[in-house]
FIKOLZA-1660 file (N, C-alpha, C; in steps of 0.1 Angstrom, whole numbers, plus 5000, padded with zeros to 4 digits):
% residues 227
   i   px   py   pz ch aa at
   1 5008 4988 5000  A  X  N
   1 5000 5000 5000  A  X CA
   1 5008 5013 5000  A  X  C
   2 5016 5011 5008  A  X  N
   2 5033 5025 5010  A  X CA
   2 5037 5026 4996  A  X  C
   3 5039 5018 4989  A  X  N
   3 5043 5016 4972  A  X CA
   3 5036 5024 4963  A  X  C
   4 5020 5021 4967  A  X  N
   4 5015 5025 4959  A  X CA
   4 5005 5042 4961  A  X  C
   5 5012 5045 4970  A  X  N
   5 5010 5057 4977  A  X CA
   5 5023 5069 4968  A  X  C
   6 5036 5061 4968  A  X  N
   6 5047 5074 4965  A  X CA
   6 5048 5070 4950  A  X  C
   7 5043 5056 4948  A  X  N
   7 5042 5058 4934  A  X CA
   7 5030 5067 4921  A  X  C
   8 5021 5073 4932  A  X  N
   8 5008 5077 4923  A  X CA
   8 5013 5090 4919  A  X  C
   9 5021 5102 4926  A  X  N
   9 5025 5110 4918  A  X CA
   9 5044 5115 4914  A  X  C
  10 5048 5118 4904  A  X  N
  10 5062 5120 4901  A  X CA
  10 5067 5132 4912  A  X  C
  11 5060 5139 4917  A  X  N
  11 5066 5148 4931  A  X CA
  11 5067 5138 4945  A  X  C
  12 5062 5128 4943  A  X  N
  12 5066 5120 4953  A  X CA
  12 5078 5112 4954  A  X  C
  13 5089 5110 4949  A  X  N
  13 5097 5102 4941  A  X CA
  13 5105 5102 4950  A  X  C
  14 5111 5113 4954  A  X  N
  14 5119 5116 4968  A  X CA
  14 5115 5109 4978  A  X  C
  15 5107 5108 4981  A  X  N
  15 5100 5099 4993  A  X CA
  15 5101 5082 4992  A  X  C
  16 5096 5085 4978  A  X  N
  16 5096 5065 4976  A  X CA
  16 5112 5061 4974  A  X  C
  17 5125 5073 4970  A  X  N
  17 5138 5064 4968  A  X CA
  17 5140 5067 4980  A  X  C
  18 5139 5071 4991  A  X  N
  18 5143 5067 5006  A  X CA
  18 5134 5057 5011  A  X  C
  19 5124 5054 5006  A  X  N
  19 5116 5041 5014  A  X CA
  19 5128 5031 5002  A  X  C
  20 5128 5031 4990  A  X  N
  20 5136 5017 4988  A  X CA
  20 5151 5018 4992  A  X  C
  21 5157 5031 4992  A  X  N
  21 5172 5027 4995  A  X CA
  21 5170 5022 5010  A  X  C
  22 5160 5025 5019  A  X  N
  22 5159 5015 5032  A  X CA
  22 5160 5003 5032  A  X  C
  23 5148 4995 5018  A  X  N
  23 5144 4980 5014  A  X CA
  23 5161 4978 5009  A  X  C
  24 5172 4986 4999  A  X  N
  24 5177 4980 4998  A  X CA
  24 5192 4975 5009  A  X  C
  25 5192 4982 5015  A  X  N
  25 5199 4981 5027  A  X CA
  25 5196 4966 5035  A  X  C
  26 5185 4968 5040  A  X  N
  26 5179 4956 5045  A  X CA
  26 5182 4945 5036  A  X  C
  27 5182 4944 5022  A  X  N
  27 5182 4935 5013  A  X CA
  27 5197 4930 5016  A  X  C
  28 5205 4936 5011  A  X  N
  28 5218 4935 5008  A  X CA
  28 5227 4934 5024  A  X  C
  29 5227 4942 5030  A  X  N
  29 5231 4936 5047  A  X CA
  29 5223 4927 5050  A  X  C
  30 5209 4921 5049  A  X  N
  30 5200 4910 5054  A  X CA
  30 5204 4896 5048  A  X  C
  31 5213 4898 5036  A  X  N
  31 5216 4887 5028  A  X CA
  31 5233 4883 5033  A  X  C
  32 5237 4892 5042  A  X  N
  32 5250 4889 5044  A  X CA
  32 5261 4895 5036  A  X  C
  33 5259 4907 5029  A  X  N
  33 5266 4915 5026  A  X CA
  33 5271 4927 5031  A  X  C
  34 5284 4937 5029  A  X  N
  34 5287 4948 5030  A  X CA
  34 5293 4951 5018  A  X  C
  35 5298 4965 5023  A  X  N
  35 5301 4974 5012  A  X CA
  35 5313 4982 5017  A  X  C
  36 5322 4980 5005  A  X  N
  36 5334 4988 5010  A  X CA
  36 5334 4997 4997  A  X  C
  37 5335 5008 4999  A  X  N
  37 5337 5023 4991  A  X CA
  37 5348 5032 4984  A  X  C
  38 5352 5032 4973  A  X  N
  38 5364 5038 4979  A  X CA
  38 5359 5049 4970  A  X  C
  39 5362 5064 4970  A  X  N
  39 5355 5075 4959  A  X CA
  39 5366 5082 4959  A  X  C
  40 5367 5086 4945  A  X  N
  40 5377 5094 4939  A  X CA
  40 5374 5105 4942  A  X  C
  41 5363 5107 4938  A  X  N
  41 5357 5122 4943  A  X CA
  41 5340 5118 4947  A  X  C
  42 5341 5131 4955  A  X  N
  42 5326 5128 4963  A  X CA
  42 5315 5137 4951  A  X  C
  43 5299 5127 4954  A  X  N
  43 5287 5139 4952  A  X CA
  43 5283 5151 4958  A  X  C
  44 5279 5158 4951  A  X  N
  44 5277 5172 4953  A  X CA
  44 5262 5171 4951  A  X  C
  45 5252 5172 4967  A  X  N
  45 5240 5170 4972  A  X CA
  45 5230 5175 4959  A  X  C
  46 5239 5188 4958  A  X  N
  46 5229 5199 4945  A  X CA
  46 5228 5195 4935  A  X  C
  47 5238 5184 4924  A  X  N
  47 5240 5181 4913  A  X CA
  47 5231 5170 4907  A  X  C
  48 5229 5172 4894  A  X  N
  48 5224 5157 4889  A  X CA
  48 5236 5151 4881  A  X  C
  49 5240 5137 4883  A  X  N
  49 5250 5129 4874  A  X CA
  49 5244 5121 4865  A  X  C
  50 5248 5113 4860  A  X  N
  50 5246 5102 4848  A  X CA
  50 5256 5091 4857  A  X  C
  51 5251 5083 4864  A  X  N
  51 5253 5069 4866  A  X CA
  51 5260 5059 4856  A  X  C
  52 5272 5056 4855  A  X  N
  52 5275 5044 4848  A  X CA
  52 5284 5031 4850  A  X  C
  53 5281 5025 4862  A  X  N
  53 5284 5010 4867  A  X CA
  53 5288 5000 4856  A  X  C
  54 5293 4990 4858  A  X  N
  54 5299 4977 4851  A  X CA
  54 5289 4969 4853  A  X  C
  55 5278 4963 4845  A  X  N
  55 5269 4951 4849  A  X CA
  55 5273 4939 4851  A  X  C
  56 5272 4929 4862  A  X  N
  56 5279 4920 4865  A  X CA
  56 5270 4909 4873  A  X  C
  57 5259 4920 4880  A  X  N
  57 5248 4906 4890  A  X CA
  57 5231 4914 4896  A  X  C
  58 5225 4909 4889  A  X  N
  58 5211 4913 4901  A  X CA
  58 5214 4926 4912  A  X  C
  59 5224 4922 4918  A  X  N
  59 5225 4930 4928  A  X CA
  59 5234 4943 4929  A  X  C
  60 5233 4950 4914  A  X  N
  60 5242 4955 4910  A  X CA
  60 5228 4969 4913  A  X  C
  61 5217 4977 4911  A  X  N
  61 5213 4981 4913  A  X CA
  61 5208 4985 4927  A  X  C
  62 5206 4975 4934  A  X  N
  62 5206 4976 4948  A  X CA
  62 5220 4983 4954  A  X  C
  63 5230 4980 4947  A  X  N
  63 5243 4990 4956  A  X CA
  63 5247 5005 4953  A  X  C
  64 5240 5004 4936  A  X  N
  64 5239 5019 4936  A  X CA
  64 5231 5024 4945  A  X  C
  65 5217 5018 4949  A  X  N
  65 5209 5030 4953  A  X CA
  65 5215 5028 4966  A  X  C
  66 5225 5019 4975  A  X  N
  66 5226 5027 4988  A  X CA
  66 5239 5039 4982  A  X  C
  67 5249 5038 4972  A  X  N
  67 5251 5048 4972  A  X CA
  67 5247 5059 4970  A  X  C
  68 5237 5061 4964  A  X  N
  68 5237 5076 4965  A  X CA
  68 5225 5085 4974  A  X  C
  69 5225 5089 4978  A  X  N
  69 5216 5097 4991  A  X CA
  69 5202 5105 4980  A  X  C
  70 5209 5110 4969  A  X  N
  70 5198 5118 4967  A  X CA
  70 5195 5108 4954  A  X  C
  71 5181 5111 4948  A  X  N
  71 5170 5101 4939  A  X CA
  71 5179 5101 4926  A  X  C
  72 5179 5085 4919  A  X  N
  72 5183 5083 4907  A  X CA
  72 5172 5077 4901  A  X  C
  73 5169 5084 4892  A  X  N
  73 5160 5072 4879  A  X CA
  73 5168 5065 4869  A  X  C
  74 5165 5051 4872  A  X  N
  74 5168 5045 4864  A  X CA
  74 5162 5045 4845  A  X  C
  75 5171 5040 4836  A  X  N
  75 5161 5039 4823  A  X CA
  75 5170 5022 4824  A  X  C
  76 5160 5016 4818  A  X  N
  76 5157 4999 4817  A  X CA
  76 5152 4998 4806  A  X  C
  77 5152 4982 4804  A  X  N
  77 5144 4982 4795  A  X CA
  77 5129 4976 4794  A  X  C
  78 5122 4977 4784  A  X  N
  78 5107 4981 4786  A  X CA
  78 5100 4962 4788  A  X  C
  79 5114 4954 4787  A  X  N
  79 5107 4942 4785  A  X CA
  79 5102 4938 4804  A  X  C
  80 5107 4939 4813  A  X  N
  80 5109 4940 4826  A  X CA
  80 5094 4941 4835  A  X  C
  81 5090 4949 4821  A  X  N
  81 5076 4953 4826  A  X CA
  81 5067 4942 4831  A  X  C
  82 5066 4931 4820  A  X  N
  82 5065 4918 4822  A  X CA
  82 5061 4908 4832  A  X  C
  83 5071 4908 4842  A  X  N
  83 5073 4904 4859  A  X CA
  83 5062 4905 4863  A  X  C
  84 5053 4899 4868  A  X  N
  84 5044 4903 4879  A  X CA
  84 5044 4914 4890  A  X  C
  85 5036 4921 4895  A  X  N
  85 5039 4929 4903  A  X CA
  85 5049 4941 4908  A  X  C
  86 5066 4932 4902  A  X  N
  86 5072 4940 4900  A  X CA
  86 5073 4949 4886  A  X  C
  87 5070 4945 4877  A  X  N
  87 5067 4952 4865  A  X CA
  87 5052 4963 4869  A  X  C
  88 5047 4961 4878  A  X  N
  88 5035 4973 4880  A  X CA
  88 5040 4984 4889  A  X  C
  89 5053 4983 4893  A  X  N
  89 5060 4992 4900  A  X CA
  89 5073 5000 4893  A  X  C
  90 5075 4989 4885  A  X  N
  90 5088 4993 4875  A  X CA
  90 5084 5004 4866  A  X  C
  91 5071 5003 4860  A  X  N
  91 5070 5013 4847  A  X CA
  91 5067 5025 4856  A  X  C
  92 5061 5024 4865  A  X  N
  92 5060 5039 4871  A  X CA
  92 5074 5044 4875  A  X  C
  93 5081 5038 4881  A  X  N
  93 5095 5047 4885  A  X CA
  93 5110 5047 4876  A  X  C
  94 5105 5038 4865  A  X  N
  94 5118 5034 4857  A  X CA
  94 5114 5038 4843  A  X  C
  95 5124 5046 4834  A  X  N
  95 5123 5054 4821  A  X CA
  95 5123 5038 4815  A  X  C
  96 5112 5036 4807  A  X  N
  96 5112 5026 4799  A  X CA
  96 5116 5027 4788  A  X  C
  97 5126 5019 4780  A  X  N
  97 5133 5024 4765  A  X CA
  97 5129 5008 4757  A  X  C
  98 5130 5012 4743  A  X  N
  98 5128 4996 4738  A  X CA
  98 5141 5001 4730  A  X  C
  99 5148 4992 4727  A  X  N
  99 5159 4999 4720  A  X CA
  99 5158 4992 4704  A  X  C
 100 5148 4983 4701  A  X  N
 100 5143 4986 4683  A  X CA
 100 5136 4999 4680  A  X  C
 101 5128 5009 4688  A  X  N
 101 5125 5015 4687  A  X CA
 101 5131 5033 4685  A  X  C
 102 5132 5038 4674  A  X  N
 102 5136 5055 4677  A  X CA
 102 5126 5062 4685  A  X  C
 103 5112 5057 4682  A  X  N
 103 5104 5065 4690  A  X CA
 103 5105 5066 4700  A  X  C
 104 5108 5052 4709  A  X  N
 104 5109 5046 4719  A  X CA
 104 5119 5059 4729  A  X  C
 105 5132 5059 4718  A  X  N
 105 5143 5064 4726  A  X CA
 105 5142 5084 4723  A  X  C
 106 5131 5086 4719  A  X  N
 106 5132 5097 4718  A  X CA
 106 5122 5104 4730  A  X  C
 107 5113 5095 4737  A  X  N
 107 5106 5101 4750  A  X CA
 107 5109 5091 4759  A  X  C
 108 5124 5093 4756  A  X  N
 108 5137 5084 4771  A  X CA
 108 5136 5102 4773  A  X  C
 109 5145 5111 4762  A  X  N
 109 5149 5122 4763  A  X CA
 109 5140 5132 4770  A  X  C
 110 5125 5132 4767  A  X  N
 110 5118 5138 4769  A  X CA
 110 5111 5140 4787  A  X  C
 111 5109 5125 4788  A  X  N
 111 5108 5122 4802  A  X CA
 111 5121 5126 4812  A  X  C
 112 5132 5126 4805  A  X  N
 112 5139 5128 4818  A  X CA
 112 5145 5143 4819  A  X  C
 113 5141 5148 4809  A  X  N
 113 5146 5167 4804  A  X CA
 113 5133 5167 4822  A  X  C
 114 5125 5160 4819  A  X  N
 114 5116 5165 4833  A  X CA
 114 5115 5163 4844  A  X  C
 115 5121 5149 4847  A  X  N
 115 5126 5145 4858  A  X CA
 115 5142 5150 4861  A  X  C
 116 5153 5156 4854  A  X  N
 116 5163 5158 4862  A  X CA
 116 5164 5172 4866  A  X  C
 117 5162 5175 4880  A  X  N
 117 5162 5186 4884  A  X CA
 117 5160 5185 4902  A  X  C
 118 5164 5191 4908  A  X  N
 118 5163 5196 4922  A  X CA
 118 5178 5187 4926  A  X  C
 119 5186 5179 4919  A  X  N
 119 5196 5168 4921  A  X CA
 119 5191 5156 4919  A  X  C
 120 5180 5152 4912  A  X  N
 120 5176 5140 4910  A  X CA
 120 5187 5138 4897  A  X  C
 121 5196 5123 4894  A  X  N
 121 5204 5118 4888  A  X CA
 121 5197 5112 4879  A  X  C
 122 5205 5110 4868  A  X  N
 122 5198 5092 4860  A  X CA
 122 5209 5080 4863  A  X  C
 123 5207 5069 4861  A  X  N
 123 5215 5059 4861  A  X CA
 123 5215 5046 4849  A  X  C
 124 5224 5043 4841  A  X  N
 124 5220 5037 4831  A  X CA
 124 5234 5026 4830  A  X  C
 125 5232 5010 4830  A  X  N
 125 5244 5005 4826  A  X CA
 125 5249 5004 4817  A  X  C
 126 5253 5007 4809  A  X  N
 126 5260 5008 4793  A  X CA
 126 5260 4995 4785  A  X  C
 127 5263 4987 4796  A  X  N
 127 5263 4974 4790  A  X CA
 127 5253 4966 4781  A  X  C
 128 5240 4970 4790  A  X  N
 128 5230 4969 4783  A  X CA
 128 5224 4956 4792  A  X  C
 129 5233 4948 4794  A  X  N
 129 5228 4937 4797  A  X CA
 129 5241 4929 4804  A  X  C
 130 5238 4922 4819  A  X  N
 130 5248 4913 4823  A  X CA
 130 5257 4906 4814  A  X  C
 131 5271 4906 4811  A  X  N
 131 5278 4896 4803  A  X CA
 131 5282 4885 4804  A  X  C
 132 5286 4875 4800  A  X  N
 132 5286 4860 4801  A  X CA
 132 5297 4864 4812  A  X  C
 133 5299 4850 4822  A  X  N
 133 5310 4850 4829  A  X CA
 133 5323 4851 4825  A  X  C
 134 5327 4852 4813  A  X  N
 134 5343 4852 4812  A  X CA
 134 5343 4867 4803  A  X  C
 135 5336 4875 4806  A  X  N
 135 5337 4886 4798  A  X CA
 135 5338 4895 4806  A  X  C
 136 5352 4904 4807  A  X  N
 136 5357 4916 4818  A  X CA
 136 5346 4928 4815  A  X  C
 137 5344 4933 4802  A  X  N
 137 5338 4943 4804  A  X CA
 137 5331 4942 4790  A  X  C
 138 5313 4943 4785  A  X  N
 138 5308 4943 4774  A  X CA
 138 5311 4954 4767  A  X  C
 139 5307 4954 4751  A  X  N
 139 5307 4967 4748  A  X CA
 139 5294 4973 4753  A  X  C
 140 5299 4990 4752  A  X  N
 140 5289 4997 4757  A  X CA
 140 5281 5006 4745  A  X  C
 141 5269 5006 4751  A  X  N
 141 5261 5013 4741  A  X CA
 141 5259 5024 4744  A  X  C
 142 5253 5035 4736  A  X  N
 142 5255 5048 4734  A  X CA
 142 5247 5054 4744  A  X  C
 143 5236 5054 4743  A  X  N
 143 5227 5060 4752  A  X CA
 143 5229 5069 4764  A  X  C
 144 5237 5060 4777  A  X  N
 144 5244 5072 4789  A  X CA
 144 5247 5083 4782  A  X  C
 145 5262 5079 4772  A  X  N
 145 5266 5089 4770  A  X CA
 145 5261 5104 4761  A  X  C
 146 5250 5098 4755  A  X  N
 146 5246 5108 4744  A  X CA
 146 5231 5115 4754  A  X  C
 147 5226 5110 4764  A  X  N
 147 5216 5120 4776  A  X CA
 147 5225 5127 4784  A  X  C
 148 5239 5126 4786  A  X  N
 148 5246 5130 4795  A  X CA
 148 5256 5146 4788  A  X  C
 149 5257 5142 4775  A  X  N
 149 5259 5151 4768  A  X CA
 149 5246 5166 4763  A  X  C
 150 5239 5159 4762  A  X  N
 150 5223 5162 4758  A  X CA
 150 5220 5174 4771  A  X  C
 151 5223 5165 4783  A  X  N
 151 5217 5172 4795  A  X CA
 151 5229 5184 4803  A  X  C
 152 5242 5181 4795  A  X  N
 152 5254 5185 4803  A  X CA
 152 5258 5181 4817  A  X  C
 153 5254 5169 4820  A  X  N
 153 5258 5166 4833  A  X CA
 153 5268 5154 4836  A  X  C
 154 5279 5153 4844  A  X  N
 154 5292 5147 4848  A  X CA
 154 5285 5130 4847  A  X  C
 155 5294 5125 4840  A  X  N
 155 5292 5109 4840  A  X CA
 155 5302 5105 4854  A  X  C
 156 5294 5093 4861  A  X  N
 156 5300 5091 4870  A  X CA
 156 5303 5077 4869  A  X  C
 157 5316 5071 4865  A  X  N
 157 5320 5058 4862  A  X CA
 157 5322 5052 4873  A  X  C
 158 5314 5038 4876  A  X  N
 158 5317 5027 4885  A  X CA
 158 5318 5016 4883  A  X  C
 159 5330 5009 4895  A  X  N
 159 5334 4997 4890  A  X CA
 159 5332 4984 4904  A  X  C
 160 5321 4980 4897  A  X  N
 160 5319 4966 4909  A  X CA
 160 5325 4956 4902  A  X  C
 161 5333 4949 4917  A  X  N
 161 5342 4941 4918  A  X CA
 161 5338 4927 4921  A  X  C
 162 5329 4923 4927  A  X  N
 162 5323 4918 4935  A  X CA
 162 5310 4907 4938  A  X  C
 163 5299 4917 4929  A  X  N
 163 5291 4910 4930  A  X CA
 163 5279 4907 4920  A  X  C
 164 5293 4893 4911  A  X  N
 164 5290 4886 4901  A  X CA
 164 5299 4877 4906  A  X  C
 165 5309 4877 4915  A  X  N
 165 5314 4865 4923  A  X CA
 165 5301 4863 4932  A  X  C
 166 5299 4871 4945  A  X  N
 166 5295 4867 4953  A  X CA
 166 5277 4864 4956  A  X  C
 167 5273 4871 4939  A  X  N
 167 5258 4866 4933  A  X CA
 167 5256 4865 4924  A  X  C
 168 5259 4854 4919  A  X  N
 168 5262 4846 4904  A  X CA
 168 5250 4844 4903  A  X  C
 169 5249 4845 4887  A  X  N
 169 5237 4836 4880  A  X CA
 169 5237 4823 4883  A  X  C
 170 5248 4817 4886  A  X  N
 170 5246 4802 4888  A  X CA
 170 5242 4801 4901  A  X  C
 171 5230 4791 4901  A  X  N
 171 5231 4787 4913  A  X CA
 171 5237 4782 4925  A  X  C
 172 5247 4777 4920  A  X  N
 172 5257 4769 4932  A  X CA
 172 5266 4778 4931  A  X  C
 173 5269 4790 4929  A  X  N
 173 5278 4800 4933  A  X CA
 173 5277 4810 4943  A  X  C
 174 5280 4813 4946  A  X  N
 174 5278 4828 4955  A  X CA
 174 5282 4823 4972  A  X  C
 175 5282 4836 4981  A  X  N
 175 5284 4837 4992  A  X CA
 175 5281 4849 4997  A  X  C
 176 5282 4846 5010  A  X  N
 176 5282 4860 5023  A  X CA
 176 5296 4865 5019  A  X  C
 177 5297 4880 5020  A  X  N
 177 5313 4886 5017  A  X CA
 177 5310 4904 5015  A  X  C
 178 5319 4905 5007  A  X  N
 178 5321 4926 5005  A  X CA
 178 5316 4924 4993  A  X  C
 179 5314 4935 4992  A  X  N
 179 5310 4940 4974  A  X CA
 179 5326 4955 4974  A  X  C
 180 5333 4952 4969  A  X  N
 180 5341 4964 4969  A  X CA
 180 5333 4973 4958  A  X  C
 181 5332 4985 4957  A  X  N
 181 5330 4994 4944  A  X CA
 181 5341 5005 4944  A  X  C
 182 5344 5012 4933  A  X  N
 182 5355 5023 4930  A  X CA
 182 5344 5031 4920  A  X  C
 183 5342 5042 4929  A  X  N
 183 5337 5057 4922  A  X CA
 183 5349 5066 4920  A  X  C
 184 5350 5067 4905  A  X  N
 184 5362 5071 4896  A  X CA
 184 5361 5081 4896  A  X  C
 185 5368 5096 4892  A  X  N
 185 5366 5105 4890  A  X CA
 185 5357 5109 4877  A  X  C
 186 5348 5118 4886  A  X  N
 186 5336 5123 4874  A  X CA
 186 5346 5128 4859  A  X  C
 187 5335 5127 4849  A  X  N
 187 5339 5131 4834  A  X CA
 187 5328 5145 4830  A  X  C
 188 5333 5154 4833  A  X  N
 188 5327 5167 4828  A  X CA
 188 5321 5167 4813  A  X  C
 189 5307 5170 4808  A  X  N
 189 5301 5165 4795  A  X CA
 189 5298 5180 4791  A  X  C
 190 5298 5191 4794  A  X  N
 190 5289 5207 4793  A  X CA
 190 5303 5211 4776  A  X  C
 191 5296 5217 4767  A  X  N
 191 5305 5216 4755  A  X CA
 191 5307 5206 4746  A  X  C
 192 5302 5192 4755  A  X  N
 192 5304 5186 4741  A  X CA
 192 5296 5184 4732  A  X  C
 193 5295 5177 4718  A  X  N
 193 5283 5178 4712  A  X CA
 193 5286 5161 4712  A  X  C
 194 5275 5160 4701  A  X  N
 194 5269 5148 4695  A  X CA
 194 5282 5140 4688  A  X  C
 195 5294 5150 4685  A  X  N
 195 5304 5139 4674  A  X CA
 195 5314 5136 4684  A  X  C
 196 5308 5139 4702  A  X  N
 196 5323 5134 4711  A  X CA
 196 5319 5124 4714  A  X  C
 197 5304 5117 4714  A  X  N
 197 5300 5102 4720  A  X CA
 197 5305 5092 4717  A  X  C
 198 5311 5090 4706  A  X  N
 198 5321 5078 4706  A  X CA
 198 5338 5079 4719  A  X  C
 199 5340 5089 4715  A  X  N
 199 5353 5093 4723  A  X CA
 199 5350 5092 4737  A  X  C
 200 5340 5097 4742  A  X  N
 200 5333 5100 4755  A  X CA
 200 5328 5082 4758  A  X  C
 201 5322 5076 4749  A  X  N
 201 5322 5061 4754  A  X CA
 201 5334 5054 4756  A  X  C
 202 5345 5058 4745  A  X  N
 202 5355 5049 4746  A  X CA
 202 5361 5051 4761  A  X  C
 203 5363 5063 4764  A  X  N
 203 5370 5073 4775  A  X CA
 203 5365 5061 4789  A  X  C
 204 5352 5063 4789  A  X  N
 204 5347 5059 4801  A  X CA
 204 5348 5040 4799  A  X  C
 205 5345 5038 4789  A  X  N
 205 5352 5022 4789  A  X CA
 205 5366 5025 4793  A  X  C
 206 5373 5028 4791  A  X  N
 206 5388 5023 4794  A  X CA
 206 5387 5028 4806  A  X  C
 207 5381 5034 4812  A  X  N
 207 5384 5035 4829  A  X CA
 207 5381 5024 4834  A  X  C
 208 5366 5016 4830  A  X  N
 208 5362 5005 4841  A  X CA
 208 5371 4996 4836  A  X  C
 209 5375 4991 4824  A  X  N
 209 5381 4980 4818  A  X CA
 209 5394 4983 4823  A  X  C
 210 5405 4990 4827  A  X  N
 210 5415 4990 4835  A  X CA
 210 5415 4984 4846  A  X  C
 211 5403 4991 4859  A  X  N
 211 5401 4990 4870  A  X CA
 211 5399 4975 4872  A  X  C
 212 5388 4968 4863  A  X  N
 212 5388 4955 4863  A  X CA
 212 5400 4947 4862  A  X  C
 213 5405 4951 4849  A  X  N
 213 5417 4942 4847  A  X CA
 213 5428 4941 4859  A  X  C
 214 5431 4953 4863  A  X  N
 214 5440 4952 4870  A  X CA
 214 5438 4951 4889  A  X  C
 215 5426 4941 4885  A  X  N
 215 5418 4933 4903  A  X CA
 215 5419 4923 4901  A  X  C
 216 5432 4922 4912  A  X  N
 216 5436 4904 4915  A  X CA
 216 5423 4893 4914  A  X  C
 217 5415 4903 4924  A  X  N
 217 5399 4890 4931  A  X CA
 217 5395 4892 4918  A  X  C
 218 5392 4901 4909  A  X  N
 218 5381 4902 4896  A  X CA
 218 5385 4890 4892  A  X  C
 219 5397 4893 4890  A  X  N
 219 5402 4883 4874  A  X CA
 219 5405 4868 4879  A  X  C
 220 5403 4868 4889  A  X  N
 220 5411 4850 4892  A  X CA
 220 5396 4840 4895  A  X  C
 221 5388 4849 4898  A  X  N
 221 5378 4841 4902  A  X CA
 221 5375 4829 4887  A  X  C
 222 5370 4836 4879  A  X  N
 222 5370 4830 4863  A  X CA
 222 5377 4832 4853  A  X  C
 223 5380 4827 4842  A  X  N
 223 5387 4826 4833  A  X CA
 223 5382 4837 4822  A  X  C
 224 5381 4855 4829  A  X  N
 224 5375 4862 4820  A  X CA
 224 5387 4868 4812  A  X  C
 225 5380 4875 4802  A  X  N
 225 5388 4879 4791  A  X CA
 225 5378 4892 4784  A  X  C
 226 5389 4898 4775  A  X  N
 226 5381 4906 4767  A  X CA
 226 5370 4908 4759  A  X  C
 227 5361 4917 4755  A  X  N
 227 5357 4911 4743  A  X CA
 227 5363 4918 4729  A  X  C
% end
């Protein structure tokens, strides 16, 4: 009933990502995890960023939202909707994109020109989609980077370490342990245009794909590799 109280209007939003960053807390410490932090540079309460994490496990959205204090909207994709229950919750608070669609992706832009404002963030994995286990880092698709440019606001590169070991798709994998993450130094977007998104993707790949590569625990766990 709480759910469907902060979900009935978009001035409520504030309210509902502190009721879930509580649920996620509870989730992720209730399952026998922590969280070790380390940030390059800190958020600024006032600001909106562009979110962009390394996809690696389920539980990869749950650690954003304890990072960050003030509200991120996610954009997803529109198939999610699907899920029972949770898909009657998802389309309300999550920018739905189909990505066969231009229309699709053209009131991604629209909706969030209106939602980012007071410090509300977006957050988007580039990847698109979890990568098989032996794959360090997927390629990334355009999108973060070209709303981030669009909106002028600092992409903020992250790199989980962690937890696609310790919450594997497979079932017989996983455990109680840390989730390490590394918040990299922001990438300033105000100036650029539309012909820096390739550069501006590459840029931010080679930050997480370094960080990965060069983590003892990342890389020994499986036999990952490039793509």
């Amino acid at each position: 009933p709480l759910l469907l109280v902060l979900t009935a209007k978009e001035e409520y939003y504030p309210a509902f990502w502190k009721l879930i960053r509580v649920w996620s807390k509870v989730l992720v410490y209730g399952m026998g995890f922590r969280l070790k932090v380390q940030n390059d540079q800190i958020l600024d309460r006032n600001k909106s960023y562009m979110f962009c994490p390394n996809h690696t496990s389920l539980m990869d959205p749950f650690v954003l939202i304890i990072l960050s204090k003030n509200p991120i909207v996610f954009v997803g994709k529109k198939e999610l909707v699907k899920i029972p229950i949770f898909g009657f919750f998802y389309k309300k608070v999550v920018i739905m994109v189909d990505r066969n669609s231009p229309e699709s992706r053209k009131k991604v832009y629209k909706i969030a020109k209106k939602r980012l404002k007071n410090g509300t963030s977006m957050a988007i994995f580039p990847e698109g989609l979890v990568p098989p286990e032996n794959i360090v880092l997927a390629p990334f698709k355009k999108g973060a980077f070209s709303l981030a440019i669009e909106f002028g606001i600092p992409i903020v590169p992250q790199s989980y370490y962690d937890c696609k070991r310790l919450f594997s798709w497979d079932f017989f994998k996983g455990r109680p342990g840390v989730f390490r993450t590394h918040q990299h130094q922001f990438i300033e977007t105000k100036g650029l245009k539309k012909e820096d998104i390739p550069n501006l993707k590459e840029q931010v790949f080679n930050i997480l794909e370094t960080a990965l590569f060069n983590d003892k625990e990342y890389m020994k766990d499986t036999n990952r590799q490039n793509n």
